[in-house]
N, C-alpha and C positions, 0 to 999 in steps of 0.2 A: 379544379379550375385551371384554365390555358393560361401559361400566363406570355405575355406577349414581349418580345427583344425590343429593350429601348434604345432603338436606333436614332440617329437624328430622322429621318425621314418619319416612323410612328409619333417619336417625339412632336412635331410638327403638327401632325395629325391631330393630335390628342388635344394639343395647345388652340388648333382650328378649333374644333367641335366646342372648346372650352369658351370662345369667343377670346384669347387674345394674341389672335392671327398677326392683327397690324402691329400689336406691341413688340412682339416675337422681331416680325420682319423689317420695324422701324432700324434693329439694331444690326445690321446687314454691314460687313465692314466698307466703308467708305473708302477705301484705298485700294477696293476692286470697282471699276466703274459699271462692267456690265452686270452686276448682280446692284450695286446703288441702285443704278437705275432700274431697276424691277419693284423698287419697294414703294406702296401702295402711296396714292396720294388722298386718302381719305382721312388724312387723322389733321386735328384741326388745324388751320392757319391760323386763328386768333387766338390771342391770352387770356387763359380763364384768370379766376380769381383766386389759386392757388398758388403754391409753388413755381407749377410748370408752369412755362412758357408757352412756344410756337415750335413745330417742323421748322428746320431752316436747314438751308444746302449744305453738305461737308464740307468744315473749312478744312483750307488746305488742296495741294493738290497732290492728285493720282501718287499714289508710292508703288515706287519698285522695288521689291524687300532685297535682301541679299539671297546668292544660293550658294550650295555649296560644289564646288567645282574642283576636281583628283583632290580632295580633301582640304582644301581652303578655299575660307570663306570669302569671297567674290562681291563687292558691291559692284553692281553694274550703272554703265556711263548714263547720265542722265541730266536734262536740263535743272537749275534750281529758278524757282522762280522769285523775282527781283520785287522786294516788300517796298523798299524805300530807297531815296537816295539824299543826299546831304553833302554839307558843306568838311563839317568835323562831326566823325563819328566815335564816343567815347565808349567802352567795352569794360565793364564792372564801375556797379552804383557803389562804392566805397568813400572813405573819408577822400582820397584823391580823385576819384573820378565824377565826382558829384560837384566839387572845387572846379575839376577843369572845363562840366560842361555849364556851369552858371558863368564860368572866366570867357568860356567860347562866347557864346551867345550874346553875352554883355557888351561883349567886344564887335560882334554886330555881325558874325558868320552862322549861319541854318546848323543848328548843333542838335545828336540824335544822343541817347543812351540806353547801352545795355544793361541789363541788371538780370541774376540768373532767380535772385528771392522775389519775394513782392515789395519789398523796402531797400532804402538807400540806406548806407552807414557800412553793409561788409561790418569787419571785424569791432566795430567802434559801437556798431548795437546790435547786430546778430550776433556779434562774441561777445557781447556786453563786456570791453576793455573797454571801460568807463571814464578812464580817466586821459589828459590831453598834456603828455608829457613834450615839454621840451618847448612852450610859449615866451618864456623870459630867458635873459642872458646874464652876465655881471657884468655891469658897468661903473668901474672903481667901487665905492661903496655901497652901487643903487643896483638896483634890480632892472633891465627895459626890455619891454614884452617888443620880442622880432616877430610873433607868428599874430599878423598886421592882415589887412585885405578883408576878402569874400569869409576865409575863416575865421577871424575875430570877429565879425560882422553876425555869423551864423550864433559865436557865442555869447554876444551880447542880446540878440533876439532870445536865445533861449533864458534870459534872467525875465524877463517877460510872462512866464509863465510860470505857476507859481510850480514847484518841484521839478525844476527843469533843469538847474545848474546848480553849483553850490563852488566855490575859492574863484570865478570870477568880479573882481575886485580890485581895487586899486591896492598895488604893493604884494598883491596874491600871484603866485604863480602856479599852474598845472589843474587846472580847475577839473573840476567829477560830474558828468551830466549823466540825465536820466535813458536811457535809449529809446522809451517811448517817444519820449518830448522832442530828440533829436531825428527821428522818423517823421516825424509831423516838423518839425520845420525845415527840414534838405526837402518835403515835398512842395513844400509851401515854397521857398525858395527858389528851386528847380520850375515851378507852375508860372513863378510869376517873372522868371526868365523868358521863358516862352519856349524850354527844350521840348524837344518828342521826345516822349517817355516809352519803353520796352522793358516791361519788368517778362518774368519769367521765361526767360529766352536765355538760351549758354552760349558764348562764341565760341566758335567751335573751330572756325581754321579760317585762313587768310585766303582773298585772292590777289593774286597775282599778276603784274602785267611784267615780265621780265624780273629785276630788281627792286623794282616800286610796288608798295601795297595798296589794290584800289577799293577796297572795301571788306568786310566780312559776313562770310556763314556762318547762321544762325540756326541752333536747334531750338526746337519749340514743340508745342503739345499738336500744334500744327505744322511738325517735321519742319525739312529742310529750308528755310529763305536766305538771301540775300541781300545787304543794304549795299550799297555804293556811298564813294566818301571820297573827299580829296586831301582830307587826313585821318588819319587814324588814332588813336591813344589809348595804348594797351595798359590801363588802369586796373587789369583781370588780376592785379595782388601775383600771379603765380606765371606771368610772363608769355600766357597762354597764346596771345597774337605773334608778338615777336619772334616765338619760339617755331611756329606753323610758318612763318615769313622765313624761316631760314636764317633771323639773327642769330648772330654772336651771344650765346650766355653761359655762366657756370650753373649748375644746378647745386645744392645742398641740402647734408641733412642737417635738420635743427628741434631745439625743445616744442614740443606739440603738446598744450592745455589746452583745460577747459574751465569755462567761469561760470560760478555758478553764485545763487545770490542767496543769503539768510535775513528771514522775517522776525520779528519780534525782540529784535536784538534791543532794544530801548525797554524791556520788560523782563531782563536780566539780574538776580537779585547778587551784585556782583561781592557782595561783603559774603553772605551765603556760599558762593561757588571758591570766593577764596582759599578760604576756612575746608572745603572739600577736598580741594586739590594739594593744599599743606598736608593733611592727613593722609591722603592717601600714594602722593609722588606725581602724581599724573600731571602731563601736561597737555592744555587744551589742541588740536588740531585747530590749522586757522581759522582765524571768526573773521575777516574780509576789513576791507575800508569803508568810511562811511562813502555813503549817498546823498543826493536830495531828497531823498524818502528817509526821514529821521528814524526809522523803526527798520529799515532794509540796509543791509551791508553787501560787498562785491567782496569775492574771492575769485583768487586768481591763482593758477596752477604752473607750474613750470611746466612737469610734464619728460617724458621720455625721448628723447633725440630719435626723428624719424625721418624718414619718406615720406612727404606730404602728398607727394602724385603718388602713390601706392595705396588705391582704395579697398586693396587685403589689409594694408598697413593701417589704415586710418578708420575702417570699419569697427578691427579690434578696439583701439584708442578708444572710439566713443562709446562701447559698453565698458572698457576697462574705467574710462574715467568715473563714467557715472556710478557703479561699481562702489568706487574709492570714496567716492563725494558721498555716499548713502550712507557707508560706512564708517566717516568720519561722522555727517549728524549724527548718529545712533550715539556713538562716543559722547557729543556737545550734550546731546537729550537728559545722556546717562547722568551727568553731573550736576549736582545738587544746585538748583539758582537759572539753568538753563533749560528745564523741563519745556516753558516755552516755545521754545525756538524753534522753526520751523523752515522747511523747503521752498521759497519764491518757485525759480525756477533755474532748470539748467541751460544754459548758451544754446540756440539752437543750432550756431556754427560752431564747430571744434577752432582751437585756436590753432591755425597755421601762423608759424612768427615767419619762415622765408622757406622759399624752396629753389625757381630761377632768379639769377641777378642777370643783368644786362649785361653785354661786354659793349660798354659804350663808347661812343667817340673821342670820351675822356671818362676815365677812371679816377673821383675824387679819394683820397686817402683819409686814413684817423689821423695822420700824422700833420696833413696840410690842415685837416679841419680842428683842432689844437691848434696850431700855430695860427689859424684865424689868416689863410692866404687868401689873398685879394684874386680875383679873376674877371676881367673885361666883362666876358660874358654872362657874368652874374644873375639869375633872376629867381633868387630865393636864398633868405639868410636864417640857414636853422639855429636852432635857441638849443639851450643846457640843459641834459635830463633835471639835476637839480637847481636849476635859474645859478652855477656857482664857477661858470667859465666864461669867455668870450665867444661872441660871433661867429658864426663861419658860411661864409658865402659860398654857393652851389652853382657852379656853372652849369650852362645850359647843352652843354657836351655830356653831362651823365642821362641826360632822356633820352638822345640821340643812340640809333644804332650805326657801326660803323659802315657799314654797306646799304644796309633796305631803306628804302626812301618813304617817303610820306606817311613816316610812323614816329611818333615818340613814344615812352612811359611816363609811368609818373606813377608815382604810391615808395612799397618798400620792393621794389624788381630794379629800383634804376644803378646806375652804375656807380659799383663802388669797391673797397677793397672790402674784406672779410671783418677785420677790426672795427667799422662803420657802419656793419648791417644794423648793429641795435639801437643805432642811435636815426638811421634814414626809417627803421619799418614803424619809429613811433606812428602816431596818428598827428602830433604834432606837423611832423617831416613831412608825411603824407598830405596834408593839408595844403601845405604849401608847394610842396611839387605839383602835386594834381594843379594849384593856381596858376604855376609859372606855365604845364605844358599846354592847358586850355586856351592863355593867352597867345605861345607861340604857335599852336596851330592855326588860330584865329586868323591871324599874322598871316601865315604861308598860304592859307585858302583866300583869302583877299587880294594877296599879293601876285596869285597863280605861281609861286614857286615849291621849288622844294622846302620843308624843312630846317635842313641843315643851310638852303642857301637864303634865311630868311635875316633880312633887315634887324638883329639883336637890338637895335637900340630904338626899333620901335614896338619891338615885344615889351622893353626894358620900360617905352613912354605907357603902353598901354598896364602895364602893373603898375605903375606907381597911378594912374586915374583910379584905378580899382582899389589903391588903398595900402598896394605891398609895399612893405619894410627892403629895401635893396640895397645897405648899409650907409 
């Protein structure tokens, strides 16, 4: 028997004769136009009653791939084409950025956001850090919750739902939500704002008019676009806009976990495992904090000091952690009373705690936020990891960059000294920065100024209508 070279061209052939020519040729890359357009228009217009759909045109347009040119690789000039345009455009659906575009909006300016997941939350529920450190302060002998506005508002909706929060309460501080529950109400929240929603899309670089940023590039499953904006708010946790703008920041390295969650923990025969581990010396590997889910616990991982922009670095991380975490259940399993206990699941975001910080138009210290110093410009009073210090007010000079205009931050990127990062990258902090820069963007797009030259003390009126604590 001949047997015949399977070439694409035979291949073809053979696939014709087979009858599934059109199916074959439906898949024709769309990013070449003159072979698109060859591919057959016989395959149906209408939706059956399965799965599939319809034919429908390539979204996106025409791509110019890269080549290689005396041995670098070359992206050639090309038009991007312009999706949207807006008033404030906010760049990562995180605990800040989801804060600043319900604060824009509210505020009465056309507000867009990016988001790289299909969910809002960033590190607060794709890294399931569950819990909302830093809501109360000490006040002589009392406890008073600063983290006030859009963010207590979001954590009061979630006691609404049954397993949604748990230490929201009067006299409670630091309260532990569910991730699911807090995904379903930033969308709910966000929806009934009236934002434009862009879930799976990465901002990918600034544009530019001189020293002003006017909007950003977007990648997507449908390549490159474009929004236009007449502010911006690089809420991207990792300083991704500012840094493409040509701000001012320090980059570092820091502890990278991962959280992972255990089931069955309410089914623990803990007199049993006592008596186990007396016997034998052992001590358990962490078993997590509670949840709203009475039977599910949260583990959280420090993790090894890294490069969070090093996707060599961080590739490793997430099989080393998972790794670790398998190898600790196996450990919990082994021990007499926890046979139960079982895997929820692992974070699907690895935890970056910081990587750029801003070098902003003011530099807050641990020293000034200790000593609880007053600042004019005020428009957010973070609270105490353990509700067990005073106030401290954040001026409006750590979102600011000191040169690029029509940009702020907000999340844990904004500007601060080293001693400070772990107490602004809370989700607490975050919550309330994201508020303060959604408002002053609001601000500066209404106002047609810059930024930096916006009216503070009507940033300062629109936070306090929205509900913030500004000491």
């Amino acid at each position: 028997m001949t047997r015949l070279a399977l070439t694409r061209r035979n291949l073809m052939k053979i696939l014709g004769a087979a009858g599934f020519g059109a199916a074959v040729a439906s898949t024709v890359r769309s990013d070449r136009p003159a072979l698109a357009a060859a591919a057959p228009t016989a395959a149906p217009a209408t939706e059956g009653s399965g799965f599939a759909g319809k034919v429908i045109p390539p979204t996106g347009s025409p791509h110019v791939p890269a080549t290689i040119v005396s041995g670098q690789v070359v992206q050639p000039q090309r038009t991007i084409p312009m999706m949207h345009e807006t008033d404030v455009l906010v760049v990562g659906g995180g605990s800040a950025g989801v804060m600043a575009a319900i604060a824009a909006q509210r505020a009465g300016a056309k507000t867009a956001i990016l988001e790289r997941y299909g969910y809002f939350g960033g590190l607060w529920t794709g890294g399931m850090v569950l819990v909302v450190i830093g809501t109360h302060v000490k006040d002589g002998n009392e406890k008073k919750k600063v983290l006030c506005g859009i963010g207590d508002e979001l954590l009061e909706r979630l006691k609404k739902i049954d397993g949604g929060i748990i230490g929201q309460t009067p006299g409670a501080h630091n309260p532990t939500v569910d991730p699911e529950a807090t995904k379903y109400m930033m969308d709910e929240m966000v929806r009934e704002a009236g934002v434009d929603v862009f879930f799976h899309c990465w901002g990918a670089d600034a544009i530019m008019d001189g020293k002003a940023v006017r909007g950003v590039v977007f990648e997507s499953k449908a390549g490159r676009q474009a929004i236009l904006a007449k502010v911006v708010i690089d809420a991207s946790g990792d300083g991704d806009i500012f840094a493409a703008a040509g701000a001012e920041y320090t980059q570092w390295t820091y502890a990278i976990g991962t959280v992972h969650r255990h089931g069955n923990m309410d089914r623990v025969d803990k007199e049993k495992a006592k008596e186990a581990l007396k016997e034998s010396g052992r001590k358990l590997p962490p078993l997590g904090g509670a949840t709203p889910v009475p039977s599910v616990t949260w583990v959280n991982t420090r993790g090894p000091k890294g490069n969070a922009l090093d996707i060599r670095e961080l590739s490793k991380l997430e099989m080393d952690h998972r790794r670790k975490i398998w190898e600790n259940l196996r450990q919990i399993r082994q021990t007499p009373g926890y046979e139960k206990v079982f895997m929820v699941d692992t974070a699907p975001q690895i935890g970056v705690r910081i990587t750029r910080v801003l070098g902003g138009a003011y530099t807050l210290t641990y020293k000034e936020m200790r000593e609880g110093r007053k600042f004019p410009d005020v428009v957010a009073v973070g609270g105490a990891q353990g509700a067990n210090h005073r106030e401290w007010p954040i001026p409006y000079g750590t979102l600011l960059p000191k040169e690029i205009d029509n940009l702020l931050a907000a999340g844990r990127c904004i500007s601060v000294d080293d001693k400070l990062l772990d107490d602004t990258r809370l989700i607490g902090a975050c919550l309330l920065t994201g508020h303060a820069a959604g408002a002053a963007a609001a601000v500066a797009a209404q106002s047609g100024c810059r930024p930096r030259d916006v009216d503070i003390a009507k940033v300062q009126k629109v936070l306090k209508e929205q509900g913030a604590y500004l000491g």
